[in-house]
C-alpha positions in Angstrom: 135.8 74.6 76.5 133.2 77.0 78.2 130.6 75.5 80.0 126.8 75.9 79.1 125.1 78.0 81.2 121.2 76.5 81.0 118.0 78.9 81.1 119.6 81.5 79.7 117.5 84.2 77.8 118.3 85.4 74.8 119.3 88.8 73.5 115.8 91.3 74.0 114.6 92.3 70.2 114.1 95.6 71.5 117.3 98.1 72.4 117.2 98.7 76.4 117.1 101.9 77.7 117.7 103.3 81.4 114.7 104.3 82.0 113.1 100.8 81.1 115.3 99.2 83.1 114.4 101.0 86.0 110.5 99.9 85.1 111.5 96.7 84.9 113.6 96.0 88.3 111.2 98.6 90.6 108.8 95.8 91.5 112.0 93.4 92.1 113.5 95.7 93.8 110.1 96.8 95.8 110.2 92.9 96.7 114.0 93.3 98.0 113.5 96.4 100.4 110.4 94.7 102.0 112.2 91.5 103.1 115.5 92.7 103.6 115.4 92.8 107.7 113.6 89.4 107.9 115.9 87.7 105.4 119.5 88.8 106.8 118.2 87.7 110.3 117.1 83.7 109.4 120.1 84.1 106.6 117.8 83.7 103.3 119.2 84.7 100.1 117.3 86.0 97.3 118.2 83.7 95.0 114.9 84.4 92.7 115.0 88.0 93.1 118.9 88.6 92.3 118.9 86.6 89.2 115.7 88.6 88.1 117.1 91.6 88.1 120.4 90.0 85.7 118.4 88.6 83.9 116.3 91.9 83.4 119.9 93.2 82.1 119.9 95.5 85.5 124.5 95.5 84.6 123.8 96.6 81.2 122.7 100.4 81.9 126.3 101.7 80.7 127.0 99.2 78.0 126.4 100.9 74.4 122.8 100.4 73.2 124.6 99.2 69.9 126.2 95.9 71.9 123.1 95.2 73.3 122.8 97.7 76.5 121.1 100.5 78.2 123.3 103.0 76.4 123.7 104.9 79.6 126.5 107.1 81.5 128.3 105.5 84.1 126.8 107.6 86.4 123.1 106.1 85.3 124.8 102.8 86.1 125.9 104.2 89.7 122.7 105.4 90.4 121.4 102.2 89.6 123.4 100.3 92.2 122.8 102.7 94.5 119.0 102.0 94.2 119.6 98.4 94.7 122.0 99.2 97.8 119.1 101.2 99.3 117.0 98.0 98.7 119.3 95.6 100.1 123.0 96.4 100.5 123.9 92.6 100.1 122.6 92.6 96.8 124.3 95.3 95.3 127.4 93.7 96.8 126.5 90.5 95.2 126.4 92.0 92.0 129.4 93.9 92.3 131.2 91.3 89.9 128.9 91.8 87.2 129.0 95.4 87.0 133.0 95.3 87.5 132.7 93.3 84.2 130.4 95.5 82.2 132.7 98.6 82.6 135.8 96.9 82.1 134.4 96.1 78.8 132.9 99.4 78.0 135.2 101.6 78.8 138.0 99.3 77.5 138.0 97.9 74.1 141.0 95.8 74.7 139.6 93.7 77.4 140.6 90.6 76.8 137.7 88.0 75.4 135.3 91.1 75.4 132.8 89.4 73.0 132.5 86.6 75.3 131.7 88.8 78.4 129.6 91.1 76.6 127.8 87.9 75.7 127.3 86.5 79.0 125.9 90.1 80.5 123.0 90.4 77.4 122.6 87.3 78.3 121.7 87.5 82.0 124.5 85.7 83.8 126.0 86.5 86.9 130.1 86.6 87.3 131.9 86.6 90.5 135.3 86.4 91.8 137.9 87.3 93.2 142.3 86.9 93.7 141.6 87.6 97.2 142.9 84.1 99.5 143.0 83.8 103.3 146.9 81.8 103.0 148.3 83.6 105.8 150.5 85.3 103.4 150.4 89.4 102.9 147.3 91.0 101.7 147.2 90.5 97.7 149.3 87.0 97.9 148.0 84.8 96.1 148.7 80.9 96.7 146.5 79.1 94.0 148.2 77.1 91.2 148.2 76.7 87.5 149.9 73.8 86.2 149.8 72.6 82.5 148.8 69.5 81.6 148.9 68.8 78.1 145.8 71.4 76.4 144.8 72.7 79.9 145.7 74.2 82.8 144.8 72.7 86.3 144.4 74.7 89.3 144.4 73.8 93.0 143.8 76.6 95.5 141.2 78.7 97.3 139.5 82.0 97.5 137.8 84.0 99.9 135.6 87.2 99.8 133.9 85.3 96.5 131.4 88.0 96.3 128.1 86.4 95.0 129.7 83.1 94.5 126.6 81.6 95.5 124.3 83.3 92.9 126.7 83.5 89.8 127.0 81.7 87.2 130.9 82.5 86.1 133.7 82.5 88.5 136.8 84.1 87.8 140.2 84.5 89.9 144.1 84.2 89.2 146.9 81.9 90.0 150.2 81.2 89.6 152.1 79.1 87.2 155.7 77.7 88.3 157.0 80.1 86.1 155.8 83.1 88.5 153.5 84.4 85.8 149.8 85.1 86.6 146.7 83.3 84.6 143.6 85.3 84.9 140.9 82.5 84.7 137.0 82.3 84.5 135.3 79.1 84.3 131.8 77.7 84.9 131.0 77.4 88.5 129.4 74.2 88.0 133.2 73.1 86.6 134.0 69.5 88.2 136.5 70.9 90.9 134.5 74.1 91.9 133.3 73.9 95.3 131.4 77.3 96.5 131.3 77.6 100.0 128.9 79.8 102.3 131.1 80.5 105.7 131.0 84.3 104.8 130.9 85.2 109.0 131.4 89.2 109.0 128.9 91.1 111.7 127.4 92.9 108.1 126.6 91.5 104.4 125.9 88.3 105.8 124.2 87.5 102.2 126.5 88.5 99.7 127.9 84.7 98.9 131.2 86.6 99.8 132.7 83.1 101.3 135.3 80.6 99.8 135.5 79.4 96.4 137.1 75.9 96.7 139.1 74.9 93.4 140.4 70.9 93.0 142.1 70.2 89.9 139.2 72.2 87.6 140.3 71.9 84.3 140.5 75.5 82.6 141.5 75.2 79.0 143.3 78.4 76.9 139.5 80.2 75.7 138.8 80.7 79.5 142.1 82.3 80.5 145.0 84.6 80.1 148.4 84.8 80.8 149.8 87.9 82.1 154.2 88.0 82.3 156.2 90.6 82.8 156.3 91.5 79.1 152.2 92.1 78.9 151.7 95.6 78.1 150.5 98.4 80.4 147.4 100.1 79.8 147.0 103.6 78.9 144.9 103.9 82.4 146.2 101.8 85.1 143.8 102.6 87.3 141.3 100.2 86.6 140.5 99.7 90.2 138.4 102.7 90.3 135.4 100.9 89.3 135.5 98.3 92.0 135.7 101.5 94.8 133.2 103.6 93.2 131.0 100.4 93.6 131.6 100.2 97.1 131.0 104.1 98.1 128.1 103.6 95.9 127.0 100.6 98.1 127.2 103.1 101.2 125.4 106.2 99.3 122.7 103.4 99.3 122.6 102.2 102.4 122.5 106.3 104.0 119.6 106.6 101.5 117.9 103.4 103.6 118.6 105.1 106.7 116.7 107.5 105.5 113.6 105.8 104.2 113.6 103.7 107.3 113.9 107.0 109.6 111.0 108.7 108.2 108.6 105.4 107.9 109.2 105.3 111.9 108.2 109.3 112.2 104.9 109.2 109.9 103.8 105.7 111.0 105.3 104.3 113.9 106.7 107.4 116.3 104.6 108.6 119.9 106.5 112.0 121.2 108.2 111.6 124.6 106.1 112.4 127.2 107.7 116.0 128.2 108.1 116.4 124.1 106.1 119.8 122.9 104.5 118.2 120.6 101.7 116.3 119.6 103.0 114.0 117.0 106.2 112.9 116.4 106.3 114.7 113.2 106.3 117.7 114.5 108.8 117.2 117.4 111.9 119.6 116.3 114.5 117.6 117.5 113.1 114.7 115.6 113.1 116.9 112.5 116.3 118.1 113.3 117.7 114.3 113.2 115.6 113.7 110.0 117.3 116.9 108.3 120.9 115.5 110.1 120.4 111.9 107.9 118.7 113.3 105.2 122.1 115.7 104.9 124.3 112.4 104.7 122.6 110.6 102.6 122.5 113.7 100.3 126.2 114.0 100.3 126.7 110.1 100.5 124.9 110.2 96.8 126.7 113.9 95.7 129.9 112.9 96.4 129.3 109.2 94.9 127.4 110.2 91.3 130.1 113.6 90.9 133.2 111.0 91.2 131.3 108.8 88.3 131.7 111.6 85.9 135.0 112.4 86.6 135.4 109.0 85.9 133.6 108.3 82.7 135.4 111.2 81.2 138.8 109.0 81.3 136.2 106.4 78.5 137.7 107.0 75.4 140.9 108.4 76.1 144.5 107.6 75.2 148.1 107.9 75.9 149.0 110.2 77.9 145.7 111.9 77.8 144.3 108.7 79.4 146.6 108.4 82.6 146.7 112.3 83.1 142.6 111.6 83.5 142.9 108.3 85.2 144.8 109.4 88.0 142.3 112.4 88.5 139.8 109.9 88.6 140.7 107.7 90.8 141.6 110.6 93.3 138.2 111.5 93.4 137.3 108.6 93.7 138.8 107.8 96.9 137.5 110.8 97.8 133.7 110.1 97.5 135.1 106.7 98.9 135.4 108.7 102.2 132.9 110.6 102.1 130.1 108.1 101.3 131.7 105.7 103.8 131.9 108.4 107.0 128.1 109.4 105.7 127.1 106.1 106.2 128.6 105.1 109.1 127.1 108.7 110.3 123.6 108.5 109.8 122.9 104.4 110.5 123.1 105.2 114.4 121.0 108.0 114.2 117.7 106.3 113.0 117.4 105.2 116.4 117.2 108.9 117.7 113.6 108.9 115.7 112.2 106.4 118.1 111.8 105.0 121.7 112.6 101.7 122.8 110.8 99.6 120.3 112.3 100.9 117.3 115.8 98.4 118.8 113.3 95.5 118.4 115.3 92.9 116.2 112.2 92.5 114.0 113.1 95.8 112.4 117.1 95.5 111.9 117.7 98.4 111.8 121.5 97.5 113.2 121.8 96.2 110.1 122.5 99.4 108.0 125.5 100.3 110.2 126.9 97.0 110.3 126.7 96.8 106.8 128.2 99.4 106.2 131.2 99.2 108.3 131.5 96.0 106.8 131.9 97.6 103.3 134.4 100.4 105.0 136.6 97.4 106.0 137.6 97.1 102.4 139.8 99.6 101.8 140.9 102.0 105.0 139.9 105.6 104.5 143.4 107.0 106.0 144.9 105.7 103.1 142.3 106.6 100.6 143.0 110.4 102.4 146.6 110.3 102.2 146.7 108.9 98.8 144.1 111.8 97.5 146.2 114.4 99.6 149.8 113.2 97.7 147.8 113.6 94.3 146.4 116.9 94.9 149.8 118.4 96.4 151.2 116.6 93.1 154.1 114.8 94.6 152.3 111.4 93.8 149.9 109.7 91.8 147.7 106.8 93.3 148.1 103.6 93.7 147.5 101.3 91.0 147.1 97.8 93.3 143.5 98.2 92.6 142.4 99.7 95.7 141.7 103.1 94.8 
């Protein structure tokens, strides 16, 4: 019973590559960067901008040229976000959804209605969502219903941290049916019963659309969902969480590389040397080239450690058995890893661009407080002890990680 989506494009005639996707979103992208600071400060989303670059097919760079993508690594896709974190980190979050959805299908040729997603990502469309509530219960609980009703289900309930809620044009989520199974759902958003809400109120990502997803009775019939018991089978990989955490570190790796672009517009353009400075021009201060080396060093390893873990794991695509979780596990160790890494990078560097200037470079009309709160935003996720101590069990090999998700 799948909703319409209206002004969708249809499939390009010509095969996408990498590289032409990156032609094609550079000037969006270009747009992005330039009004970043102004737009997160009066709370403007980039509506136009964000469903350009879907529709430009920007979440197809690791789907097979042969299904309609970019036919690239995974690690062309992570270097992709990363670009559009180093833009603006909110949009990459946005999007997080979408590219969640175009590896699940890639590297998994099981996923269930595959055709269907695959379809709506040639296609442009934006998916969020999310099984994350605010109930009061633990962390994971999930409170939202799924009651049959003759040749559909109906479920009441809502979700928070709706990442790019506002922008998408699919929501998906779970529930519970009396029964204590789980139905995995994706409908719509403009479904009668779908209210998207914009109270996201975190100090960072103010414009991700990561607020609450209000569902009243919405109708959700047996093509838009799946029902997972206790007898559904286990994948070969149960780490399929790996994706959504690379993501995120990629997010920071993108955010350090900001830092960066932001630190050395101030030196060349912007910068006066202190009066008892040595030097003439800011450029050639060495302590201010020592704190451009310092970010320049984190947003190095932010990206290192971010791209390395994508080919560790891309090499799990493919694989089977036992083969398969003996590679998954590695993966999502290292994984956590970069996690850490990119995160402490990050939250490194984003002070120090305010060690490049004087006073004016704290003027609010450059937000440049932004890049640190974004990004300990994004480290509030997932905590890093546990990423450490769950890549310190796997390497001492008395356990493998977690497979909640979160790693």
């Amino acid at each position: 019973m799948a909703d319409a989506v209206p002004g969708s494009p249809s499939v390009p005639a010509e095969p996408l590559t990498v590289a032409q996707l990156r032609t094609v979103t550079a000037p969006i992208l270009a747009r992005l960067a330039a009004s970043a600071a102004e737009r997160e400060e009066t709370r403007d989303y980039p509506f136009d901008d964000v469903r350009a670059l879907a529709r430009a097919g920007v979440a197809l760079a690791v789907v097979a040229r042969a299904e309609g993508g970019a036919g690239g690594s995974l690690r062309d896709a992570v270097e992709v976000v990363i670009e559009i974190a180093r833009a603006d980190s909110n949009v990459a979050q946005a999007l997080r959804s979408t590219f969640m959805s175009a590896w699940a299908v890639t590297s998994r040729p099981d996923t269930p209605n595959r055709d269907e997603t695959l379809s709506r990502l040639r296609r442009g469309h934006i998916l969020a969502g999310t099984a994350n509530e605010r109930s009061g219960g633990a962390s994971g609980s999930v409170n939202t219903t799924a009651v049959r009703n003759g040749t559909y289900w109906v479920l009441n309930g809502e979700k928070y941290y709706s990442t790019g809620g506002l922008y998408a044009d699919w929501f998906g989520g779970t529930a519970h049916t009396p029964q204590g199974a789980v139905l995995r759902f994706t409908v719509p958003v403009d479904r009668a019963g779908v209210e998207r809400l914009d109270d996201f109120d975190a100090v960072g990502q103010r414009l991700t659309a990561s607020g609450t997803t209000r569902l009243t009775d919405v109708l959700v019939g047996d093509d838009e969902a799946i029902l997972v018991d206790a007898d559904s089978p286990v994948a070969d990989n149960p780490w399929q969480g790996s994706y959504p955490q690379l993501h995120l570190a990629a997010i920071e790796a993108g955010i350090a590389a900001r830092v960066l672009d932001d630190a050395l517009w101030w030196v060349r353009e912007k910068a006066r040397p202190i009066k008892h400075s040595s030097a003439d021009k800011s450029i050639d201060d060495p302590y201010i080239r020592r704190r451009i080396g310092q970010i320049s060093a984190y947003a190095r390893a932010a990206r290192s450690a971010v791209v390395l873990a994508a080919e560790e794991l891309d090499s799990v695509r493919g694989l089977h058995g036992e083969e398969a979780h003996r590679v998954g596990a590695r993966a999502a160790a290292a994984v956590a890893e970069a996690a850490v890494i990119a995160i402490d990078a990050a939250l490194s560097a984003a002070p120090l661009i305010f060690d490049v200037g004087g006073g004016t470079i704290t003027n609010r009309e450059w937000g440049y407080d932004r890049h640190w709160r974004n990004a300990r935003v994004i480290a509030n996720h997932n905590p890093r002890d546990w990423k450490l101590a769950v890549a310190g069990a796997y390497r001492l090999g008395v356990a493998e990680p977690p497979t909640t998700g979160l790693f």
